[in-house]
N, C-alpha and C positions, 0 to 999 in steps of 0.2 A: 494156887487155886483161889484164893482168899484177893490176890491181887486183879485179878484176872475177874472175880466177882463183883466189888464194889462200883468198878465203871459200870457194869451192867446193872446194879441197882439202883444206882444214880441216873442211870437213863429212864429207866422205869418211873421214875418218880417224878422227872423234868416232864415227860410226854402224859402222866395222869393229869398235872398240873395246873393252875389258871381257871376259867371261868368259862362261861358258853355266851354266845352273840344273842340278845334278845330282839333286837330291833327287825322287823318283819323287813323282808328283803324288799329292796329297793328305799327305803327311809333314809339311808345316807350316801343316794344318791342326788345330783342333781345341784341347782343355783341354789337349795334351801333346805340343804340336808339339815333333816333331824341327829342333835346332839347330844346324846344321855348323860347325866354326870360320870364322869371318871370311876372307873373298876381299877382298884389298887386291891392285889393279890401278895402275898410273901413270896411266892414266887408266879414268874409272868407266865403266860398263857404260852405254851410250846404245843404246838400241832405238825410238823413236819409230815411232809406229803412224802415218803422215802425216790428214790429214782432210781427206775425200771428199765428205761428205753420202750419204744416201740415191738410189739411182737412182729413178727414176718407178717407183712401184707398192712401194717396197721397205720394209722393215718387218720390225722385230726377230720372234721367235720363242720362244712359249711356248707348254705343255705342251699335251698335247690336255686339251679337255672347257672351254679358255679361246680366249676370242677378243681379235684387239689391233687396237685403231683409233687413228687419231690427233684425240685431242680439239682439238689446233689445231697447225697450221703454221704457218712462218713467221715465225717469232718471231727475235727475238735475242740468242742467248746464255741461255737460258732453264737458269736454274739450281736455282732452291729452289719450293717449292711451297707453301702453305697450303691448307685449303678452309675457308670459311665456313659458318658452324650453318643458314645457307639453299641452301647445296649450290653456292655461286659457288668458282670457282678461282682461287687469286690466286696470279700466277708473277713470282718475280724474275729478273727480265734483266738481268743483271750481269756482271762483270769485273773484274780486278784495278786500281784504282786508279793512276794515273801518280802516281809519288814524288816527294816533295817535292825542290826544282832540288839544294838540298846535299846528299839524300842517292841521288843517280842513280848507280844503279851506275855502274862503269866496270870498262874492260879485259875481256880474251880470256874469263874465266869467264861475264861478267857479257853481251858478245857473245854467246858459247856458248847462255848458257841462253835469251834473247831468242828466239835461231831456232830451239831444239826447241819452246818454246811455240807457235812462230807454226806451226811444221809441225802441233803437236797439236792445233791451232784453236784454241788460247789466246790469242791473239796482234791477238783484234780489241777496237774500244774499248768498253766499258761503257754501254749504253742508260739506267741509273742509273736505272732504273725500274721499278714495279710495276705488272704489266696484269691483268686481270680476263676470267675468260672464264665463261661464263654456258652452258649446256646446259637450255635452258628446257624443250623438248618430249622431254627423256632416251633421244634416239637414239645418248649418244655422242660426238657433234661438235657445239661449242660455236660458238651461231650470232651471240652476242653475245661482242663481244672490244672493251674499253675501256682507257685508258691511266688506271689509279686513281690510283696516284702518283707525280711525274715531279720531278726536279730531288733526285733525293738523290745519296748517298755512296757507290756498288758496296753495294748493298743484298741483302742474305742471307736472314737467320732472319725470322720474323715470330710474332705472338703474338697473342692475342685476349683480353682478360679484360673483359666486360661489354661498355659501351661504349668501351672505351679498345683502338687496334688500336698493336701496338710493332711495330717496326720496329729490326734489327740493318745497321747503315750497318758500314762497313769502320772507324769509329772513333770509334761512340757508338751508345746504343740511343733512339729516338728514338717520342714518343708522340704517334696520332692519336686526333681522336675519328671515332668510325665510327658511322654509321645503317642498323640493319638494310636489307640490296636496294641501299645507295645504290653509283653505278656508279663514282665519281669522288670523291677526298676534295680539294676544292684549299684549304681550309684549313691554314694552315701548324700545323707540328708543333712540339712543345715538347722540349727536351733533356733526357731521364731520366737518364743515367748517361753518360758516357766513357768508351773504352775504347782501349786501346792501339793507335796506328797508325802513323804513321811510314814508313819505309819498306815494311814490309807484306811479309815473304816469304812468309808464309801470312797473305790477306788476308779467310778469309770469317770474320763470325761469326756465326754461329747464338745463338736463344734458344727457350726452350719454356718456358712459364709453369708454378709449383706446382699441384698439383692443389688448393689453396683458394684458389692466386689472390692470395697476397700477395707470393708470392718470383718474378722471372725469374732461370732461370739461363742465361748468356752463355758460349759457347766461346771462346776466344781462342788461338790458334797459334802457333808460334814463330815468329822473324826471323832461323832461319839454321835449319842442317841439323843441326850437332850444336856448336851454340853456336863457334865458329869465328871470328866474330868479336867474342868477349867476351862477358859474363855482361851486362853492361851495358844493351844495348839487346834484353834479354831481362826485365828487370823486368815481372812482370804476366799473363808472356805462358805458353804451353804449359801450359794450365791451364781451369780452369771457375768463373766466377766465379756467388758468389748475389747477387743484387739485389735490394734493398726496394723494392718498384714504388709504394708510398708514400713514401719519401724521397730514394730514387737511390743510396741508400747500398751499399755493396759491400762483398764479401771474398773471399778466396779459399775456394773451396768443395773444389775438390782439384787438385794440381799436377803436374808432372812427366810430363805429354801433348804430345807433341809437335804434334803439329795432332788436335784434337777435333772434330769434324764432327756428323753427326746423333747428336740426343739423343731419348730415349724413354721413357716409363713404362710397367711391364711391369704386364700387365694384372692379374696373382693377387696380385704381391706389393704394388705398389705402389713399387719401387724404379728408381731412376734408370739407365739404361742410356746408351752414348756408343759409336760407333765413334772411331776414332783410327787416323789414318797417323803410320806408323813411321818410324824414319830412315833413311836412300841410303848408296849407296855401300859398304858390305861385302857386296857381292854378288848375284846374282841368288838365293838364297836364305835370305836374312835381311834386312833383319829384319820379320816380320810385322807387317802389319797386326791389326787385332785389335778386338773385341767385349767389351764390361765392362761390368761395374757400377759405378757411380760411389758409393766410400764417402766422407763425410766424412771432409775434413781427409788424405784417403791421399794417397801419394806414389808415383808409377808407374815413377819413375826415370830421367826425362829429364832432362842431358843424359848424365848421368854413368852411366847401363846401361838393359841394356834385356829385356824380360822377367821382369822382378825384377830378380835383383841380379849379369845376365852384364855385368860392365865394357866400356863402350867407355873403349878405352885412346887413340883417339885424341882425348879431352876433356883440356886442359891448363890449372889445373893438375885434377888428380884430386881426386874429394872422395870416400876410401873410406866415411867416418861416411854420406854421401847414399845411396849407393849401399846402401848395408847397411839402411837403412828403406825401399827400395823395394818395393813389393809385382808381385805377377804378375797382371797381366788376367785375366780370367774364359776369353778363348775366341780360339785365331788363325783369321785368316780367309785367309792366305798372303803371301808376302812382294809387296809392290808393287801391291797390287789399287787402291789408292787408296781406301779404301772411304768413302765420303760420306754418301749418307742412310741414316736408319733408320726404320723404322715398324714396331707389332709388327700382327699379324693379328688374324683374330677370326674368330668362325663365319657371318660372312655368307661366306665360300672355304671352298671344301669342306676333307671332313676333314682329307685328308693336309698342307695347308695354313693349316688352321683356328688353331693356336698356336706361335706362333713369329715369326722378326721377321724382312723383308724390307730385304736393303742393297741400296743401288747402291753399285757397283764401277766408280768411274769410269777403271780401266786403269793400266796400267804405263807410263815413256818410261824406264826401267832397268832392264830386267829381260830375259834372251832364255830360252827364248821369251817373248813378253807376258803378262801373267796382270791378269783382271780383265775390263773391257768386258763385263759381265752385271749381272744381278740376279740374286744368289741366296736361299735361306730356309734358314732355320737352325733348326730343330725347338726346339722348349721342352716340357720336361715339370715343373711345379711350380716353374715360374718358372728354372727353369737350361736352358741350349743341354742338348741330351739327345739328339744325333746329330751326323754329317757333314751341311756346306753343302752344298742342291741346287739345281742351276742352274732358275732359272725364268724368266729374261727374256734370250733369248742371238740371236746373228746381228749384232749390234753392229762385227765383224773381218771384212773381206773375206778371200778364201781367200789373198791375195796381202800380205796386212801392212797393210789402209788401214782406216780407222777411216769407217764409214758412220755411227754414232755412239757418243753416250760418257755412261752414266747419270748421272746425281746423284740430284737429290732424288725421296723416295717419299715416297707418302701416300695413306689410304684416302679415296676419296671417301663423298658421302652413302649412296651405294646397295652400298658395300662392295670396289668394283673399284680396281683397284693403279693409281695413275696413276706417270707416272717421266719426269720430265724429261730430257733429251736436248738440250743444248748442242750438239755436232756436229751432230746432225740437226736440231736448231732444233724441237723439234716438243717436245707433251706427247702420251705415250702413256697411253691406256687398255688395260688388260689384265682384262677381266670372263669372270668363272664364264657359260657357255651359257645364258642366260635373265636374265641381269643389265642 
């Protein structure tokens, strides 16, 4: 009994925990968020949204003059999205990797963070596969749903360039060959590049192909919160790597991200964009999440500050010379959102929607109140964000704290409609203009 108690009062005492968000909503958003000094707690702010799933009939909520269906149920862990130049959807079903036996966490932290994942529905295993869903007769709901390829690594990002389909595993980018329509590839894959894995604190990585098709560039995350446990098993990582997808060869393309998530080419300029989660723990109102452009070779200031060049003072030892080359993101998107995919728009969505770039905000588990559990858009005029984020895919939070689901990846389908994967809810949503 006694054993069986102490977890449960320990929970208790994680979720009373931390501090409350003061900054009036919307202040840390935007080119010029408001920055409050640093909130250091004994222990960090834990808010966890628990995960419910969808009740029968239930289903997120976007603006009028759009309607949202579910292109397929039932999935598992449905996290990243592609679609194919013949209008197939191919969704990875993925999860975080079990670590290798020597480097298994341990102890009360390493407990700790296990049961808020398992609460936020993080916490189930990895289907390690890519399914295929097919919408042949374009009502919407995909009537074909195939298992294309099975037997990889917590599988993320994907790419397409000709006939060669890539593949971003939790610890290499991995190349098939692909046949226009074919349903299933079970031909094994060839090894393009490695990439950092290991433990895996932050285990996705994404890639999106150069727009001529010789370079992928690979996100890669960090393996701790604010380097904490040493500079060491951070070689490589919190950063964007270029890839010669003719020799495997690599470099660092820019650094100092703490976990880089969806990447995007903006449509006028031609320039590389990246959302990025920020780091934990100084509060429910710091440090933003955030929207950039990704320049060559820049330096964004992880671990050593954040925002440019505000010091976190709890990185030891300090590197002021780091800190002082950092540069500042382009755009916050607020602190804790989690922000994951990105995809920019286009004029098949109407005006008000027509240019600018849709994230999913896969939510906060440290932050009170929660922030995130949406899809929002972010206006662009001449290639720069050129407004405040507007909520466009929301009802993801029951009115009571439970997470019915949780977005990741976006992407435009053939015919122009937002689809948004939903790991909590297990489902892909479609989100189309009235006549789409």
């Amino acid at each position: 009994m006694i054993s069986r108690l102490v977890p449960l009062l320990l929970c208790a005492a994680l979720a009373g925990c931390g501090e409350t968000a003061r900054l009036p909503p919307g202040a840390g958003e935007g080119s010029h968020p408001t920055l409050p000094p640093p909130v250091k707690t004994f222990l960090p702010t834990v808010n966890v949204a628990p995960a419910q799933g969808w009740p029968p009939g239930g289903a997120p909520a976007a603006p009028a003059g759009f309607k949202v269906s579910a292109l397929a149920r039932g999935l598992e862990h449905p996290r990243w999205l592609f679609v194919l130049p013949n209008g197939d959807v191919l969704v990875a079903e993925s999860n975080k990797p079990p670590p290798p036996s020597e480097q298994q966490p341990k102890g009360f932290r390493a407990w700790a963070t296990g049961l808020m994942m398992r609460r936020a529905g993080a916490g189930v295993p990895s289907a390690d596969r890519i399914t295929l869903l097919r919408d042949a007769d374009g009502d919407g709901v995909a009537e074909v749903r195939s298992v294309f390829l099975d037997g990889l690594h917590s599988p993320f990002g994907m790419a397409l360039i000709g006939g060669d389909l890539y593949v971003a595993n939790a610890d290499s980018v991995m190349r098939f060959s692909y046949r226009p329509g074919q349903i299933r590839i079970a031909a094994p894959g060839t090894r393009l590049a490695d990439l950092p894995g290991g433990l895996n604190h932050h285990w996705t990585k994404n890639i999106i192909a150069s727009r001529d098709g010789n370079m992928l560039y690979a996100t890669v995350g960090s393996n701790s919160n604010v380097a904490e446990n040493g500079m060491a098993i951070e070689e490589g990582r919190a950063a964007i790597w270029q890839i010669d997808r003719a020799t495997g060869r690599k470099r660092l393309f820019a650094s100092g991200m703490r976990n880089p998530n969806g990447m995007a080419w903006e449509p006028r300029t031609g320039v590389l964009w990246a959302v990025v989660n920020e780091r934990d723990e100084l509060g429910s109102d710091l440090v933003p999440d955030y929207l950039t452009s990704v320049k060559k070779d820049a330096f964004y200031g992880w671990p050593w500050s954040y925002w440019g060049q505000h010091v976190d003072d709890r990185v030891k030892p300090g590197r002021p010379d780091m800190a002082a080359k950092a540069i500042a993101p382009d755009y916050a998107l607020g602190s804790h959102v989690a922000a994951l995919g990105l995809v920019f728009s286009d004029a098949r969505m109407p005006a008000r929607f027509a240019e600018g770039a849709f994230i999913g905000e896969h939510g906060s588990w440290n932050r009170k109140p929660h922030s995130g559990y949406k899809v929002v858009f972010v206006p662009f005029t001449g290639g720069q964000p050129s407004g405040p984020p507007v909520d466009f895919l929301t009802g993801f939070l029951s009115a009571d704290g439970k997470a019915y689901g949780r977005p990741v990846g976006v992407v435009l389908d053939r015919r122009g409609a937002l689809l948004v994967a939903d790991d909590v809810g297990n489902t892909v949503w479609r989100i189309a203009p009235e006549g789409h």
